[in-house]
Each structure stands twice: as C-alpha cells, then as structure tokens.
C-alpha positions as a Markdown table, in Angstrom:
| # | Residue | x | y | z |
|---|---|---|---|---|
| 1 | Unk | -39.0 | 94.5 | -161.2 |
| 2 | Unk | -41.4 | 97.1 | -159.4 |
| 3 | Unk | -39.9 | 98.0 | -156.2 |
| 4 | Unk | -43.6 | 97.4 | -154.1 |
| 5 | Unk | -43.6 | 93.6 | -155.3 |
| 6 | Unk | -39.5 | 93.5 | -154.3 |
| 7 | Unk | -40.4 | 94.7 | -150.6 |
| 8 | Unk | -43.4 | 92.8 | -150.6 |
| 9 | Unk | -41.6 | 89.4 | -152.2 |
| 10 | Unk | -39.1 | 90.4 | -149.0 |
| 11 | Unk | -42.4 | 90.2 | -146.3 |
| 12 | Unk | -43.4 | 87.2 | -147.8 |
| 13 | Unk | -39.8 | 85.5 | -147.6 |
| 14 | Unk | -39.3 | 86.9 | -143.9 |
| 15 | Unk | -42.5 | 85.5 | -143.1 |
| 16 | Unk | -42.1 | 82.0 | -144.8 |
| 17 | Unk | -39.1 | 81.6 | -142.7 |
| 18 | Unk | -40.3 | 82.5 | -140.0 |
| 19 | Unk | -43.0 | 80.2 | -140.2 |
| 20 | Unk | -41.2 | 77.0 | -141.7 |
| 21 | Unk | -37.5 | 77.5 | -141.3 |
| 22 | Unk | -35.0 | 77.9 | -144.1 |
| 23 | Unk | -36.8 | 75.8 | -147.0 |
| 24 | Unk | -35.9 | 75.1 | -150.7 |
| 25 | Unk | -38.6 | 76.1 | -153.1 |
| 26 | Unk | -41.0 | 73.9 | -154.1 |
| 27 | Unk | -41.0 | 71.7 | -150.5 |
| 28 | Unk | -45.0 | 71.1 | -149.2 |
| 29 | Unk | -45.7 | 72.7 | -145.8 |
| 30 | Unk | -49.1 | 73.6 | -144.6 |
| 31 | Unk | -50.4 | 76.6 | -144.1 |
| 32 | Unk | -54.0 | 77.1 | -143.0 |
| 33 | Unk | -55.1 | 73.8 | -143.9 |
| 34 | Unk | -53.9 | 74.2 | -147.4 |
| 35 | Unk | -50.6 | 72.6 | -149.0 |
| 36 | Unk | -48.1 | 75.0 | -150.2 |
| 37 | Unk | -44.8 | 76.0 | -151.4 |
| 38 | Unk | -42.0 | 78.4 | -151.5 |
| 39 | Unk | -42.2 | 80.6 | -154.4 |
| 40 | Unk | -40.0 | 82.1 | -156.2 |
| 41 | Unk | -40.3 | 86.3 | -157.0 |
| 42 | Unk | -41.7 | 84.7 | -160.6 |
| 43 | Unk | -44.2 | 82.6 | -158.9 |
| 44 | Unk | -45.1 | 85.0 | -155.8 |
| 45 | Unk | -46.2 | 88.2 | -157.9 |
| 46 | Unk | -49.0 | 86.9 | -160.0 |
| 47 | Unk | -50.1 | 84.8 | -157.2 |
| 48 | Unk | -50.2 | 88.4 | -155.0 |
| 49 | Unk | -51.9 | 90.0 | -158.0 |
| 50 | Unk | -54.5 | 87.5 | -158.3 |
| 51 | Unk | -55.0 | 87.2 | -154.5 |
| 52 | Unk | -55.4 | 91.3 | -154.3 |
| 53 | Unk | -58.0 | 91.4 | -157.2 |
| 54 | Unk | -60.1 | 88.8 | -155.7 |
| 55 | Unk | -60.1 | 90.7 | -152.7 |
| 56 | Unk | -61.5 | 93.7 | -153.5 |
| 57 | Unk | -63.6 | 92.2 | -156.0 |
| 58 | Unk | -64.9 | 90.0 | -153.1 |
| 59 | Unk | -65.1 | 93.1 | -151.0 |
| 60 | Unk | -67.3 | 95.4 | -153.6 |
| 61 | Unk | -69.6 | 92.1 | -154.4 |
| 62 | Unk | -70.4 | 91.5 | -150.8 |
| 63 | Unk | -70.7 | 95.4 | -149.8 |
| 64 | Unk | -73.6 | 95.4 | -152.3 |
| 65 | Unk | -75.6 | 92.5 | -150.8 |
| 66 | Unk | -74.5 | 89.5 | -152.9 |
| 67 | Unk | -73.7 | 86.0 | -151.2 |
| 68 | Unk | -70.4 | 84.3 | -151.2 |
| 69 | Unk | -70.1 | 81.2 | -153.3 |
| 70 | Unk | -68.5 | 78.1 | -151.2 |
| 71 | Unk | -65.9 | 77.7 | -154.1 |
| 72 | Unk | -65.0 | 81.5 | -154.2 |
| 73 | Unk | -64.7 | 81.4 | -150.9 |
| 74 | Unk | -62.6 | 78.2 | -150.9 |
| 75 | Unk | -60.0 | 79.5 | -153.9 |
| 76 | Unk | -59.9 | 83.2 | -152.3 |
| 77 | Unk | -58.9 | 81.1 | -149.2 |
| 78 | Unk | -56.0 | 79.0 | -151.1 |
| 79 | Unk | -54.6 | 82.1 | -152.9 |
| 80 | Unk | -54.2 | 83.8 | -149.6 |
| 81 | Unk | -52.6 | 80.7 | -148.2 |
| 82 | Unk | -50.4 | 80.5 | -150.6 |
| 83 | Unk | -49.1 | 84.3 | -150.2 |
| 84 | Unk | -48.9 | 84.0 | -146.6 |
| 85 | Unk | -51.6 | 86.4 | -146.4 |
| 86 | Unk | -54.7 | 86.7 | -143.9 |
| 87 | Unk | -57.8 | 85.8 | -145.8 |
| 88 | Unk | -60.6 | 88.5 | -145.0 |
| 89 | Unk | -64.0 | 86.7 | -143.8 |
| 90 | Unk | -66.1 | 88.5 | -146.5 |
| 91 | Unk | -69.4 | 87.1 | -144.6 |
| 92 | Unk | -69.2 | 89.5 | -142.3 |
| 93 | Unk | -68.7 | 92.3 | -144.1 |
C-alpha cells in the first residue's frame, strides 16, 4: 500500500463519517445528487485514480478550447461523488 492513498483513504473515511455517521460499507447515502457507498481501501484507490485522471484530462482539454460533453461532465461528476471529492466546474475554466 502507498502511504499517499493510506492518508488519503484516512480523509476520505474522516469525511464519510462526518458526513453520514458511522456506516457499514456498501449502505446507499446520497451525496450530491448521486447514490453512493462506503468503500473499502480496494474500492476507494482506483476510484481516486480514475477521478484524478479525468481531472486533469478535463482540465488540459478545456484549457485548449474544447467543449465539455454532457456525459463527461455527468461521469466526472459521479466519480467525484463517489470519492467525496469537490467536482471542478471545467466550464469556466
């Protein structure tokens, strides 16, 4: 285990409970209009991963004049949901 995904697996925890209490994994809550879950260090990283790479992807596409796709936008939105994580409004950018 990398020791940046353990402190940020610990953020994500501390936040989740802060938000929704002492939960099991796997129990629905929403978060920003999306459904999600608890996950577990296994689930959480790639989820980060994939969240992070989308973001700067999304970030170097619309710094260069493209548009944002509604169903990017939507599944960028989702990720960062799930990760308990801000979602950047890329429109503006």
């Amino acid at each position: 285990m990398n020791r940046e995904y353990i402190d940020i697996y610990d953020n994500y925890l501390r936040l989740f409970e802060e938000k929704f209490g002492d939960m099991e994994s796997g129990l629905p809550v929403r978060n920003d209009g999306y459904i999600v879950s608890k996950l577990s260090y296994d689930e959480f990283v790639p989820k980060w991963t994939e969240c992070k790479q989308l973001e700067s992807f999304l970030r170097e596409t619309m710094s260069n004049g493209y548009t944002l796709n509604d169903a990017v936008e939507h599944e960028y939105k989702k990720l960062c949901a799930s990760v308990l994580e801000k979602a950047k409004d890329f429109k503006t950018v």
